[in-house]
C-alpha positions as CSV (number, residue, x, y, z in Angstrom):
1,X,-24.3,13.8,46.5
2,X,-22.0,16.5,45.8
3,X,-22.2,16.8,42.2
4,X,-24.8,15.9,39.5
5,X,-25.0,16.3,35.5
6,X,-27.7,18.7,34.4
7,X,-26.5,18.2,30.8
8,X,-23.6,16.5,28.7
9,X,-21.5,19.5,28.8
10,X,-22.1,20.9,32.5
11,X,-21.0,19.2,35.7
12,X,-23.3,20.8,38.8
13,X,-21.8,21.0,42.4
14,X,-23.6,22.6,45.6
15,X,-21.7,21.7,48.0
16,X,-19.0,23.9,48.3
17,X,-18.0,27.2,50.5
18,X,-18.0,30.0,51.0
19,X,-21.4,30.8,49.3
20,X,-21.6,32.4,46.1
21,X,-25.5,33.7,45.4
22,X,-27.0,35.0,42.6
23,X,-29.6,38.1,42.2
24,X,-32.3,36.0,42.6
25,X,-30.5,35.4,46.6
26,X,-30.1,31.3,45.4
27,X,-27.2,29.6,46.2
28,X,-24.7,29.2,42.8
29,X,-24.1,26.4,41.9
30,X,-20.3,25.9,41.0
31,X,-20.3,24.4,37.3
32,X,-17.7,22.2,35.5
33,X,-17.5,22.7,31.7
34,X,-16.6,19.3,30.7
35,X,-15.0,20.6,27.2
36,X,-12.9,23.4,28.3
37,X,-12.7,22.2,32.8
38,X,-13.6,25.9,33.7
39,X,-15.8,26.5,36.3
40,X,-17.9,28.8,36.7
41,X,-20.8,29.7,39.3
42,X,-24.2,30.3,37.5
43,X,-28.0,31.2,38.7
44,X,-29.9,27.8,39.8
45,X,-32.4,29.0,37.8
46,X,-30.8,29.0,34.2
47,X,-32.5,26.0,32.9
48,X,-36.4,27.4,33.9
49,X,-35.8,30.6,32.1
50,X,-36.4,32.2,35.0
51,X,-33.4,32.4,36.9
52,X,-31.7,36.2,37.1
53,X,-28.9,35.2,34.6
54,X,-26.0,35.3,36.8
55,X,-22.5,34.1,35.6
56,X,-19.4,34.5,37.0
57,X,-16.3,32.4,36.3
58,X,-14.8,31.0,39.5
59,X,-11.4,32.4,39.0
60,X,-12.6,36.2,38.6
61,X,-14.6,35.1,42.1
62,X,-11.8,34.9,44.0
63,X,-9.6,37.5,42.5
64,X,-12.7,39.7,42.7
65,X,-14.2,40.4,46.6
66,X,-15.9,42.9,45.6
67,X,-18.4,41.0,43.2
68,X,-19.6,39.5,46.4
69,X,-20.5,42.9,48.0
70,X,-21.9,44.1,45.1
71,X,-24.5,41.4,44.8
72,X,-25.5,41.5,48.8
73,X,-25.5,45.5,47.7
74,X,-28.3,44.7,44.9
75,X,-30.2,42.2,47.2
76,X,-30.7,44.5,49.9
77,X,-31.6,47.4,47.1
78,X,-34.4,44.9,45.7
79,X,-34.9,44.0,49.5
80,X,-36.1,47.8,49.9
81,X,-38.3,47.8,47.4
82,X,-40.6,45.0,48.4
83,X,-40.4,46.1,51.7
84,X,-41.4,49.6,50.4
85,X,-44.1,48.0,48.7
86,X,-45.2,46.0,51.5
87,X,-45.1,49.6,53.6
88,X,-47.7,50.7,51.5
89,X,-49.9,48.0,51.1
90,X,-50.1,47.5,55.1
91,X,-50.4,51.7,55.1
92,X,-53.4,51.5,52.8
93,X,-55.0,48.3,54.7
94,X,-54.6,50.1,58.1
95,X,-56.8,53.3,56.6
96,X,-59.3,50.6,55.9
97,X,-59.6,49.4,59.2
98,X,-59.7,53.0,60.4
99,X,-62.3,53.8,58.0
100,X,-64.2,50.6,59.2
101,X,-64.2,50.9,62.6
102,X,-65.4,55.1,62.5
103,X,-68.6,53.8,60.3
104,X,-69.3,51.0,62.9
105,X,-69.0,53.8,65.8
106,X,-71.0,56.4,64.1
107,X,-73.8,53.3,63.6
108,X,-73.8,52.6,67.5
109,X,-73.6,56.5,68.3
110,X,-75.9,58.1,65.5
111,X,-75.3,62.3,66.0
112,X,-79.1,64.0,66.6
113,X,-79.6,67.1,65.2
C-alpha cells in the first residue's frame, strides 16, 4: 500500500526513492496536503510527540543536495556521542572486572608478613 491517510488534511506515502530521513535516522515519509497539493517530507514520528520535528518541503529537497548531507552530518555527530558514551560505560565496566579479579587473586594468594 503505497499511500495511507493519517488525517483529513495529510496524504502519507513511504514508498518512494531516494530516501529522505529525518534526525531521528527514520525514513520521511513524503506527505500530500490535500488543501494546498504540496508535499512535503516530515519526521514519522510527528503525531507521537516524539518524533525530531523534521520538515522539509519536497521542492527545496531536490533543489537542495546539501540538506541531505547535512542531516547524515548531524546523525553521525549524535552517532559519536552515544558511542562516546558507550566508550565510557564499557571503560568503567572493564575497571570493575579488573578490580574484581585482583581481590579474587589476593584471596587465593594472601601476602604473609
Amino acid at each position: 500500500m503505497s499511500s495511507s491517510s493519517n488525517s483529513s488534511r495529510v496524504r502519507v506515502n513511504m514508498e518512494y526513492e531516494p530516501s529522505v530521513y529525518c534526525t531521528c535516522g527514520l525514513k520521511a515519509p513524503i506527505c500530500t496536503s490535500r488543501e494546498s497539493g504540496k508535499q512535503f517530507f516530515g519526521c514519522q514520528r510527528w503525531k507521537d510527540g516524539n518524533g525530531c520535528g523534521f520538515f522539509r518541503w519536497k521542492d527545496d529537497s531536490a533543489r537542495r543536495g546539501e540538506g541531505d548531507h547535512e542531516q547524515l552530518k548531524n546523525l553521525v555527530v549524535s552517532m559519536r556521542g552515544e558511542l562516546e558514551g558507550l566508550r565510557e560505560l564499557m571503560q568503567g565496566r572493564i575497571v570493575v572486572v579488573i578490580v574484581l579479579v585482583l581481590m579474587k587473586i589476593c584471596q587465593q594468594f594472601p601476602v604473609k608478613p
